[in-house]
N, C-alpha and C positions, 0 to 999 in steps of 0.2 A: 504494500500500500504506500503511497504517495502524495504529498501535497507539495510538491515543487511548481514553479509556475511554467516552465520551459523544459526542452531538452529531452533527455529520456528513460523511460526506465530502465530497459534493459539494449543495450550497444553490442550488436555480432555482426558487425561490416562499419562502413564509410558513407562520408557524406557525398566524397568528392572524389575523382581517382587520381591515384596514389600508391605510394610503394607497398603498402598494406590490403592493397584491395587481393581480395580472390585468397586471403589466408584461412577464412573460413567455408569454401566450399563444400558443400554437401556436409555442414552440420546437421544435428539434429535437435531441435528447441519443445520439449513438449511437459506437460503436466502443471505449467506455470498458471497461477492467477495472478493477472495485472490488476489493480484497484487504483485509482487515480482519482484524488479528493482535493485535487490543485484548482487554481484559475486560470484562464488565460488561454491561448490557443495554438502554442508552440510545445507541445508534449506528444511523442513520440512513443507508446507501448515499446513496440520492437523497431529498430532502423535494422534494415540487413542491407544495406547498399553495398553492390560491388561484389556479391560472391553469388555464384550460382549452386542450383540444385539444393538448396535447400529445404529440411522437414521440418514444418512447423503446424505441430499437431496436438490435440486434447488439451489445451491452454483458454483460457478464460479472460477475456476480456472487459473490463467497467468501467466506462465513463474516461477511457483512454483518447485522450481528441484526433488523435492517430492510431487505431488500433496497432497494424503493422504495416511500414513500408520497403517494400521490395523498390531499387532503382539502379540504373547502372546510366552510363550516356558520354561518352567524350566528342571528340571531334573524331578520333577514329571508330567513333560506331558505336555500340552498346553490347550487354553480356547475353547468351543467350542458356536461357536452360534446357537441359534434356531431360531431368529427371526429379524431383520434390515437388513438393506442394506445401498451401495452405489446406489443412483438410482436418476435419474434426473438433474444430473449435466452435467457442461460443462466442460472440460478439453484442456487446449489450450497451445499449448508449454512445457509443461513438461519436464523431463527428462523423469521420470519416473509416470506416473499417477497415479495409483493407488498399493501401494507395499503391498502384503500379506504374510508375514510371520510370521511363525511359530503359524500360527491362524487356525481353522476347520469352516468350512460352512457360510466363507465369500458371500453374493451374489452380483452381480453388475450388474446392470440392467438398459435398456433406460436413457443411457448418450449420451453423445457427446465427442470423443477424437481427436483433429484437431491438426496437428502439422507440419507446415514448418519453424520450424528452426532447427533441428537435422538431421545430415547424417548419423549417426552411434551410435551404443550403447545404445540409446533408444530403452524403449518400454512405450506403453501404462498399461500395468499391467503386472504385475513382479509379478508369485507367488512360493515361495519357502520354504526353509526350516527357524528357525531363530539358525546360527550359534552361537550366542551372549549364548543363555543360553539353553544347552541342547541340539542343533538338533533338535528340533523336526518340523515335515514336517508340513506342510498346506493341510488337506484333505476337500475335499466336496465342491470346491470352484464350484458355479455356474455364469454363464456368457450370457447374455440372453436379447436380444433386443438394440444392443448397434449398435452405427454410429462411426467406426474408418475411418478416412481421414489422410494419407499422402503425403507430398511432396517428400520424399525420402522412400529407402527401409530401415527405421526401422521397428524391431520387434513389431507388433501388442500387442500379447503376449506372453512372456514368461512362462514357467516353466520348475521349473528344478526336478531333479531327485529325487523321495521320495515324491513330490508334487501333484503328478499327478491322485493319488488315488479319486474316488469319482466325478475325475474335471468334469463338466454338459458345454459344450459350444454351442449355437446352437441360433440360429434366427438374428445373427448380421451382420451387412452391412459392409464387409472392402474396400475400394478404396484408391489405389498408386498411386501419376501423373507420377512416375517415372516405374514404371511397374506392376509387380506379387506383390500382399501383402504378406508380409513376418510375419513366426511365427519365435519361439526357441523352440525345447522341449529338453531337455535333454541334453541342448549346442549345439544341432546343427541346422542348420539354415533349416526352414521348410516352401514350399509355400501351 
């Protein structure tokens, strides 16, 4: 548990690359409960920037404003995975649950994404480009047996433009108590 206002709980990669990127690939992260009782909107559950194939699974997410972000991106490209996932966690209150950028063949699979305290500007997974170093987009992200629940019409998931290549979405449960479950693609709001 946490009340820091910034930064993150727990650090197994980079922000930016570097001589250290790619020491942690194909870790494995699982049974952790993140609990986040800060303010502010720079906290980070997990940053795994920079290493691919990573497992990150049965870990519990609360009120983390980043649950976990996967990102890679320089000017020579971005990293790509062939094998880990996000899979079998719970995600509860986020901002943002799950943020992909500037990474290739993220998967995320049989989790839980449950959230009544945001009315706006969330979503459950955010996948994009990473503007930070290079552009470069997020391709091949697959999305596959997940349970999203909302109280309001936030974005389930987003993605934005140059993301979209590759993206696999298909066998997930979405339910809004507030009405139509809501996507983003390309900025604009999609039911």
């Amino acid at each position: 548990t946490s009340v820091n206002s910034g930064n993150y709980m727990l650090l197994a990669g980079d922000e930016a690359p570097g001589v250290t990127n790619r020491n942690l690939d194909g870790a494995v992260i699982w049974g952790n409960m993140l609990n986040w009782n800060g303010t502010g909107t720079a906290l980070e559950g997990m940053q795994l920037g920079y290493n691919i194939n990573q497992i990150v699974r049965y870990n519990y997410f609360n009120k983390t404003y980043y649950g976990v972000v996967f990102k890679s991106g320089d000017i020579g490209g971005n990293l790509i995975n062939i094998s880990g996932a996000f899979a079998y966690n719970i995600v509860k209150n986020a901002y943002i649950g799950v943020r992909i950028k500037g990474i290739n063949g993220i998967c995320v699979y049989n989790n839980t994404f449950f959230d009544d305290l945001h009315s706006s500007g969330a979503s459950f997974i955010y996948i994009s480009n990473n503007p930070d170093n290079g552009a470069a987009s997020s391709t091949g992200t697959k999305i596959f047996n997940n349970i999203f629940y909302t109280a309001s019409q936030i974005a389930n998931i987003s993605v934005e433009t140059g993301s979209e290549s590759g993206l696999q979405c298909d066998f997930n449960i979405y339910y809004c108590v507030a009405g139509t479950p809501m996507f983003s693609y390309q900025g604009a709001s999609k039911t």
